[in-house]
C-alpha atoms as a printed R data frame, in Angstrom:
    type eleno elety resid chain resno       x       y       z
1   ATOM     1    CA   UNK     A     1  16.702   0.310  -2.340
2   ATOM     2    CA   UNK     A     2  15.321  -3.043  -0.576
3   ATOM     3    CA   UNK     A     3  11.328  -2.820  -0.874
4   ATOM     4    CA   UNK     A     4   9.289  -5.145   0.460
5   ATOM     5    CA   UNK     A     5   5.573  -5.134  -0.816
6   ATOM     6    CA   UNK     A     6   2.583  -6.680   1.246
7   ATOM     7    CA   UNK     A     7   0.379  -8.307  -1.089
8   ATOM     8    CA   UNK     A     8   1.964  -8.561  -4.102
9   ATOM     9    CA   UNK     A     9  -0.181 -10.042  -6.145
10  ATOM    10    CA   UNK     A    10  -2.468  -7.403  -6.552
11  ATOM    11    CA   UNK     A    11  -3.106  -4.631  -9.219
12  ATOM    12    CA   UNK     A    12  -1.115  -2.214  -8.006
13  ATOM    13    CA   UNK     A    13   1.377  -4.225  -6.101
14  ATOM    14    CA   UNK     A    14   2.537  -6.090  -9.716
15  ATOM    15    CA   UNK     A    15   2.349  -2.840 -11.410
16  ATOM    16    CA   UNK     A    16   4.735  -0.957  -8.816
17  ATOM    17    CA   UNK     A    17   7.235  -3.876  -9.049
18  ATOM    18    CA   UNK     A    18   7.193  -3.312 -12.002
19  ATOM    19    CA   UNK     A    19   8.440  -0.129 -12.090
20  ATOM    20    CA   UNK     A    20  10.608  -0.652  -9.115
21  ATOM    21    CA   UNK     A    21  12.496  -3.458 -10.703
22  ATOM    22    CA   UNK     A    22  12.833  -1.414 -14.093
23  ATOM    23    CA   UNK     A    23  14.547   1.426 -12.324
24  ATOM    24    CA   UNK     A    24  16.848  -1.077 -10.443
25  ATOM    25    CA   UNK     A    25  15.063  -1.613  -6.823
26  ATOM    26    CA   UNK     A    26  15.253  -4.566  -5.223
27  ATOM    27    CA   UNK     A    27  11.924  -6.236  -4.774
28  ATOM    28    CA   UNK     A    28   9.986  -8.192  -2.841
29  ATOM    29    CA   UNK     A    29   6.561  -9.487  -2.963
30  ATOM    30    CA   UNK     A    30   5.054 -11.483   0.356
31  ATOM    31    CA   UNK     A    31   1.841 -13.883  -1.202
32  ATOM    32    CA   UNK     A    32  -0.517 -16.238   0.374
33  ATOM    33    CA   UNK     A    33  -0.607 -18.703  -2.991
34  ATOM    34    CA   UNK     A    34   2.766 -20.240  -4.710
35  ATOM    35    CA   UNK     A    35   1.325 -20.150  -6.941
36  ATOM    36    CA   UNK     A    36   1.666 -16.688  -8.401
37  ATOM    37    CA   UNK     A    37   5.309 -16.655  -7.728
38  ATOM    38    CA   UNK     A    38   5.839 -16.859 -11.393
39  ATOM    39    CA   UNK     A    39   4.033 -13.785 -12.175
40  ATOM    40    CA   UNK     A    40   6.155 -12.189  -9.402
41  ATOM    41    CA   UNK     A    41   8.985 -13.343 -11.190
42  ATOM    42    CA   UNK     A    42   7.694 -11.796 -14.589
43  ATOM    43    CA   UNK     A    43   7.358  -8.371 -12.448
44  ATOM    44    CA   UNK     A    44  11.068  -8.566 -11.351
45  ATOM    45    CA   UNK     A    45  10.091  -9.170  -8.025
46  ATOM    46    CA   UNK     A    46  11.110 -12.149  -5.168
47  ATOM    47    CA   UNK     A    47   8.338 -13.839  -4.221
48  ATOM    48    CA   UNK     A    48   8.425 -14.788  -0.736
49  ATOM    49    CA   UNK     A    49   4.962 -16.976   0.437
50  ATOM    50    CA   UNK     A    50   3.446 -16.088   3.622
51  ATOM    51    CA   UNK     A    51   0.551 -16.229   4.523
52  ATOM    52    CA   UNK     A    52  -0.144 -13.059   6.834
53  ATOM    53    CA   UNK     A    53  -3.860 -13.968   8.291
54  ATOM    54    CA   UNK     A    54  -1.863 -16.484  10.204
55  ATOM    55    CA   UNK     A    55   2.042 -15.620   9.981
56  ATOM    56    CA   UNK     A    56   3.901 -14.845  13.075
57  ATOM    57    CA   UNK     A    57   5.008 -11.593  14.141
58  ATOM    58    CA   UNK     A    58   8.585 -13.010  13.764
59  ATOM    59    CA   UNK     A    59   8.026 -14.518  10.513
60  ATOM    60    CA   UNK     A    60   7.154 -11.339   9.319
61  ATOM    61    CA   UNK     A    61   9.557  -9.522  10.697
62  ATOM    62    CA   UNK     A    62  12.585 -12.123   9.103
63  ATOM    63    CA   UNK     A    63  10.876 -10.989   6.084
64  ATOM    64    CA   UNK     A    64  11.341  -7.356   6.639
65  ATOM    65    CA   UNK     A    65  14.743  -7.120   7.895
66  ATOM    66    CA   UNK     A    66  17.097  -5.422   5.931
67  ATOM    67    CA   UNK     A    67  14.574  -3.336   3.780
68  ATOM    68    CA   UNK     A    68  14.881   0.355   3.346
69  ATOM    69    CA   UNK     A    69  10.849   0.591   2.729
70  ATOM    70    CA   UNK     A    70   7.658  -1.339   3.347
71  ATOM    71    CA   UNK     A    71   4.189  -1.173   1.064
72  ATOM    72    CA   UNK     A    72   1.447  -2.727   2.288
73  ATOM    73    CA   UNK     A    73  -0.981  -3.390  -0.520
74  ATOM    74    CA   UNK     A    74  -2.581  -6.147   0.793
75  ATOM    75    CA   UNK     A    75  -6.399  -6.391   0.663
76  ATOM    76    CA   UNK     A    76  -9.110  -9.458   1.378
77  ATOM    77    CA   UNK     A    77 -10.912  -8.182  -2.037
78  ATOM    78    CA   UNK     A    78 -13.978  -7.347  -3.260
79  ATOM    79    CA   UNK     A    79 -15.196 -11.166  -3.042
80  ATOM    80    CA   UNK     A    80 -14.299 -11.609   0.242
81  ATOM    81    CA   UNK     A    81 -16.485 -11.162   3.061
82  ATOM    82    CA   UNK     A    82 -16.664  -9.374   6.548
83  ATOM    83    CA   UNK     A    83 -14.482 -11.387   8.697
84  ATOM    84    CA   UNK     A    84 -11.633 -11.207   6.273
85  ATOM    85    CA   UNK     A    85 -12.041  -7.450   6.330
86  ATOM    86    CA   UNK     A    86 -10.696  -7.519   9.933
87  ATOM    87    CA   UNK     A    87  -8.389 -10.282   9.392
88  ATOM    88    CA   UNK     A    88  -6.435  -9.050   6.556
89  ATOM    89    CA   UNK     A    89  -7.480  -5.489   5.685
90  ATOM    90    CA   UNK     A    90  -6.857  -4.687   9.820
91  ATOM    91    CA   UNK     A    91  -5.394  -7.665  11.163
92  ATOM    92    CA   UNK     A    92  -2.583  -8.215   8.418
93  ATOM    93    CA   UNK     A    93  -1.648  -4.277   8.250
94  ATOM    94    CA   UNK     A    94  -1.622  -4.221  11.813
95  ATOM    95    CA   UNK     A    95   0.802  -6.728  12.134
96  ATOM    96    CA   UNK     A    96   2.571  -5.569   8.776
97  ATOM    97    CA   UNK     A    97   3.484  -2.075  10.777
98  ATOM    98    CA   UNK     A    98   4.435  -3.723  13.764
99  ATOM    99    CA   UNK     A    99   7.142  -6.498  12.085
100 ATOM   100    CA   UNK     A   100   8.636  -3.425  10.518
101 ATOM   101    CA   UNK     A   101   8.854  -1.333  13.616
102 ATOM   102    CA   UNK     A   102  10.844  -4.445  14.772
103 ATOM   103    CA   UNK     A   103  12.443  -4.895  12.247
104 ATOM   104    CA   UNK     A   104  14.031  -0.898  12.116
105 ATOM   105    CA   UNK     A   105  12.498  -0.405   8.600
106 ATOM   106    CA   UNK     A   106  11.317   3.254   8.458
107 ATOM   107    CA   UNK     A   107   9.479   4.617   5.878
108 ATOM   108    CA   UNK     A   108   6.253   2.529   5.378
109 ATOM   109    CA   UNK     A   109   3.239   3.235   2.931
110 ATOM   110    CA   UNK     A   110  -0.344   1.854   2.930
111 ATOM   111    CA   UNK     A   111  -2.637   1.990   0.203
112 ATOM   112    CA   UNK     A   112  -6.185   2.898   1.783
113 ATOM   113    CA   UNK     A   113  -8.930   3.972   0.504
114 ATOM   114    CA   UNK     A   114 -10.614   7.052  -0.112
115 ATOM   115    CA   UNK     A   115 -13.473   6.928   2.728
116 ATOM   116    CA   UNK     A   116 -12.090   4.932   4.605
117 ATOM   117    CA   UNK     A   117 -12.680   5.597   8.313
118 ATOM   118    CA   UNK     A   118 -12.527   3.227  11.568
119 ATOM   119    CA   UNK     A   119 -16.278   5.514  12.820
120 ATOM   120    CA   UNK     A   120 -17.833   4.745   9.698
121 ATOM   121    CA   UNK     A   121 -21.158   3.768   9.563
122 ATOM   122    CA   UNK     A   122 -23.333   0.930   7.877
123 ATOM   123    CA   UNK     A   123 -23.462  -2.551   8.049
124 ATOM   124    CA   UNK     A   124 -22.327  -3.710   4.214
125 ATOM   125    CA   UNK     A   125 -19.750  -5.478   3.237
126 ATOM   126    CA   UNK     A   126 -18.165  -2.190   2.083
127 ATOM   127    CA   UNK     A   127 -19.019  -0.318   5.403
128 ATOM   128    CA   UNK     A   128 -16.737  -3.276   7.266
129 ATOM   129    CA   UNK     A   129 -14.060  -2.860   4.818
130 ATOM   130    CA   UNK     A   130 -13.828   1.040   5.197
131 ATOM   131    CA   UNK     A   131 -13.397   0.628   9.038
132 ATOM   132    CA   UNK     A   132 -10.926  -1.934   8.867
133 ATOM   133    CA   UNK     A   133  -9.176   0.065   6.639
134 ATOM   134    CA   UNK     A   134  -9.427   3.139   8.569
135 ATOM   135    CA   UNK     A   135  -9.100   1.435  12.509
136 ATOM   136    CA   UNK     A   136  -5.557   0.297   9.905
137 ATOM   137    CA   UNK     A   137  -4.590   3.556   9.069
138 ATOM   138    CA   UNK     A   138  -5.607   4.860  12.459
139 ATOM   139    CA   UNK     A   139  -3.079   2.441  13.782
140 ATOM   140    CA   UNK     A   140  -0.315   3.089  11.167
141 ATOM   141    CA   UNK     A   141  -0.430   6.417  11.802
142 ATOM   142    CA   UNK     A   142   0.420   6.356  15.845
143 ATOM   143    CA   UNK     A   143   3.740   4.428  15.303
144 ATOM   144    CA   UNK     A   144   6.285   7.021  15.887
145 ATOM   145    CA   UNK     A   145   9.024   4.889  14.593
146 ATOM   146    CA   UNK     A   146   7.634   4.377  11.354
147 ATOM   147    CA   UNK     A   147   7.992   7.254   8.848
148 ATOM   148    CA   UNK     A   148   4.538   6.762   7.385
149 ATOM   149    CA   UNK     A   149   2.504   7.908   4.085
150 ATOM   150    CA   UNK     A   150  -0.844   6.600   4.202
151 ATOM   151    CA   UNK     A   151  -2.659   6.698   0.462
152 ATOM   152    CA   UNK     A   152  -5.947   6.472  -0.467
153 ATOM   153    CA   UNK     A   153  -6.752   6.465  -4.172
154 ATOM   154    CA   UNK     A   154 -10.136   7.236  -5.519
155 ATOM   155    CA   UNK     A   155 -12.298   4.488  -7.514
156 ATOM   156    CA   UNK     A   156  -9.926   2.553  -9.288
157 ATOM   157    CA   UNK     A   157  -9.698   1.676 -12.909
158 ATOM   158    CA   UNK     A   158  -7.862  -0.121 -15.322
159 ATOM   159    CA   UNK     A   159  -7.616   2.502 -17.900
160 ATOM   160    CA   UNK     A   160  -3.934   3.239 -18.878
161 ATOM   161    CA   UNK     A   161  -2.430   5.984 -16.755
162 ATOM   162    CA   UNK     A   162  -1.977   9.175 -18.227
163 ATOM   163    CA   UNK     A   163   0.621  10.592 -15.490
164 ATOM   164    CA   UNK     A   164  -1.306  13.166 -14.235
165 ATOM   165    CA   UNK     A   165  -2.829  13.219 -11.070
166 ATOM   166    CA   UNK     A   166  -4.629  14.989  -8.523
167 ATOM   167    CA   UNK     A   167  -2.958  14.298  -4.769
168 ATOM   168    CA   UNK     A   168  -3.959  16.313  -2.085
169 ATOM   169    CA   UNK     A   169  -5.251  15.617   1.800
170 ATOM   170    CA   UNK     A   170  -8.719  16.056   0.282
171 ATOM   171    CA   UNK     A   171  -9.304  15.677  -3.302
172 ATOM   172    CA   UNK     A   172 -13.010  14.972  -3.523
173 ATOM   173    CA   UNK     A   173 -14.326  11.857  -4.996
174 ATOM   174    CA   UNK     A   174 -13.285  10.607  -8.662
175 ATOM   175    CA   UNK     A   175 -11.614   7.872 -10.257
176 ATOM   176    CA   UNK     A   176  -7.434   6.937 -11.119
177 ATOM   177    CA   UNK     A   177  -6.040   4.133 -12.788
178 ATOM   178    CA   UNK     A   178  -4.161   1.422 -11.024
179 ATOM   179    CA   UNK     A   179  -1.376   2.768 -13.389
180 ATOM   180    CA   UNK     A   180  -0.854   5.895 -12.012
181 ATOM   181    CA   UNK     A   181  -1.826   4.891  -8.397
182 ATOM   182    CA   UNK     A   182   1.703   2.397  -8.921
183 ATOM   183    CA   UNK     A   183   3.463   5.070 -10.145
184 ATOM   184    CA   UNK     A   184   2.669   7.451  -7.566
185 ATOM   185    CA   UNK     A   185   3.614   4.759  -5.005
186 ATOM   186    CA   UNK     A   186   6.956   4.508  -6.941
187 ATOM   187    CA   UNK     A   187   7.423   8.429  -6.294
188 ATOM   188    CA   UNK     A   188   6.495   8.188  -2.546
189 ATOM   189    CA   UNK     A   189   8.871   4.984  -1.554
190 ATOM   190    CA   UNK     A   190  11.540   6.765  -2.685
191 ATOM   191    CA   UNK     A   191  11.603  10.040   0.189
192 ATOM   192    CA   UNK     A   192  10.176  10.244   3.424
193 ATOM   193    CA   UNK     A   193   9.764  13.817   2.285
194 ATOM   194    CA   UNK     A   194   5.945  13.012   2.801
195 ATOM   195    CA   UNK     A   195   5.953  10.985   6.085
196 ATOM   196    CA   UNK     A   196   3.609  11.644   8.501
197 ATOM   197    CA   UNK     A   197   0.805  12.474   5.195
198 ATOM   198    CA   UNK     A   198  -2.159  10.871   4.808
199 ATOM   199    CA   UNK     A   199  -3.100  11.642   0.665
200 ATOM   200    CA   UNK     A   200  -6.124  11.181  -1.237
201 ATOM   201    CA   UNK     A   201  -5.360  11.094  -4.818
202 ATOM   202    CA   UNK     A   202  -7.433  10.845  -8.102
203 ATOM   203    CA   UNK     A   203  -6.352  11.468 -11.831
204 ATOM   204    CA   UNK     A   204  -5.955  15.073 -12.295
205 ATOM   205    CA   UNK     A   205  -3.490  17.223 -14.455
206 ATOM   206    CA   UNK     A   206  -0.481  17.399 -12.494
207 ATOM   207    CA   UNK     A   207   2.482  15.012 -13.644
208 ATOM   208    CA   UNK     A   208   2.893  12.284 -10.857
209 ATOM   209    CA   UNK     A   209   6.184  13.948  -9.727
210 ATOM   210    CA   UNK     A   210   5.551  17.370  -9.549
211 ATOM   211    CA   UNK     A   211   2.283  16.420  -7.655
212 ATOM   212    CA   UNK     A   212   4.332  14.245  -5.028
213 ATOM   213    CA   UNK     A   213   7.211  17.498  -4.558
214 ATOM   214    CA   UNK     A   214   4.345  19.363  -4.481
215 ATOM   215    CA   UNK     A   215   2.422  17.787  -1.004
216 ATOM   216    CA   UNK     A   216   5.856  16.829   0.135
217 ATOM   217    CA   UNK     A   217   6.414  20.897   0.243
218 ATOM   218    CA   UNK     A   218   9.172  20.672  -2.314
């Protein structure tokens, strides 16, 4: 498989190249900075700079075509503040599902967040990131041409994973490590046996690919 990862700089996204290159994928990575094309390199990833707060729809989609899959993992960060929220966390996503619409590339994940939700209130820093990410998901999730899984891990940690999860449409609050959040990622690109699920997932005591067959009704 061609996947092409949103973001890949971050945790998760160098983690699940990762283990996509190790099991023979083909991978790509779209960053903002050159860099960290190195460290893409490292992953056994492509690194392909773009900057997607201010990318074209086209250039985006040139970067999609001829993919089998689509992760965004992209994320303004913790230190980042409101507007970014809307610019990358929204904006970029937004534009992220719509270059792979147009580019015929069908099964798309997201990596959310657990609460996140485009009604929810407060005026933090945190509040604006949980409705970006949820007006995101809210958009994702109306594309009938994509064959969408929308994730949304609990607090994240960098504890080693254990490969056992909890994944579920409602989990209830707790944390995972970035490890296992990559690997469940790895599980999903794979089938579009859960498109059209939107997952919460925290560690648990299910192995990572019995829980995936499990929500996927396997």
């Amino acid at each position: 498989m061609r996947i092409v990862i949103a973001g890949g700089h971050g945790q998760i996204a160098l983690r699940l190249e990762r283990l996509l290159a190790a099991r023979g994928d083909e991978v790509a990575g779209i960053i903002r900075a050159p860099g960290q094309a190195d460290d893409l390199r490292a992953a056994g990833a492509e690194p392909v700079v773009l900057d997607l707060e201010s990318a074209s729809p086209e250039e985006v989609e040139a970067c999609l075509r001829g993919a089998d899959a689509a992760v965004f993992a992209a994320g303004a960060g913790p230190g980042s503040g409101t507007a970014r929220k809307e610019t990358v966390d929204k904006g970029a996503a937004v534009l992220f599902a719509d270059a792979a619409v147009r580019a015929g590339v069908r099964r798309f994940l997201v990596v959310s967040s657990m609460g996140a939700d485009p009604a929810h209130a407060g005026d933090e820093v945190f509040d604006v990131y949980l409705r970006a990410k949820g007006a995101a998901d809210a958009y994702v999730t109306r594309q009938e041409a994509l064959d969408w899984t929308v994730l949304r891990p609990g607090s994240l940690t960098d504890e080693p994973g254990t490969g056992l999860v909890t994944l579920a449409a409602h989990t209830g609050r707790g944390p995972v490590s970035r490890d296992d959040v990559a690997a469940v990622l790895a599980e999903l690109v794979e089938s579009s046996a859960t498109a059209g699920l939107t997952l919460e997932l925290i560690a648990g005591s299910t192995p990572v690919a019995v829980a995936v067959k499990a929500v996927a009704g396997g």
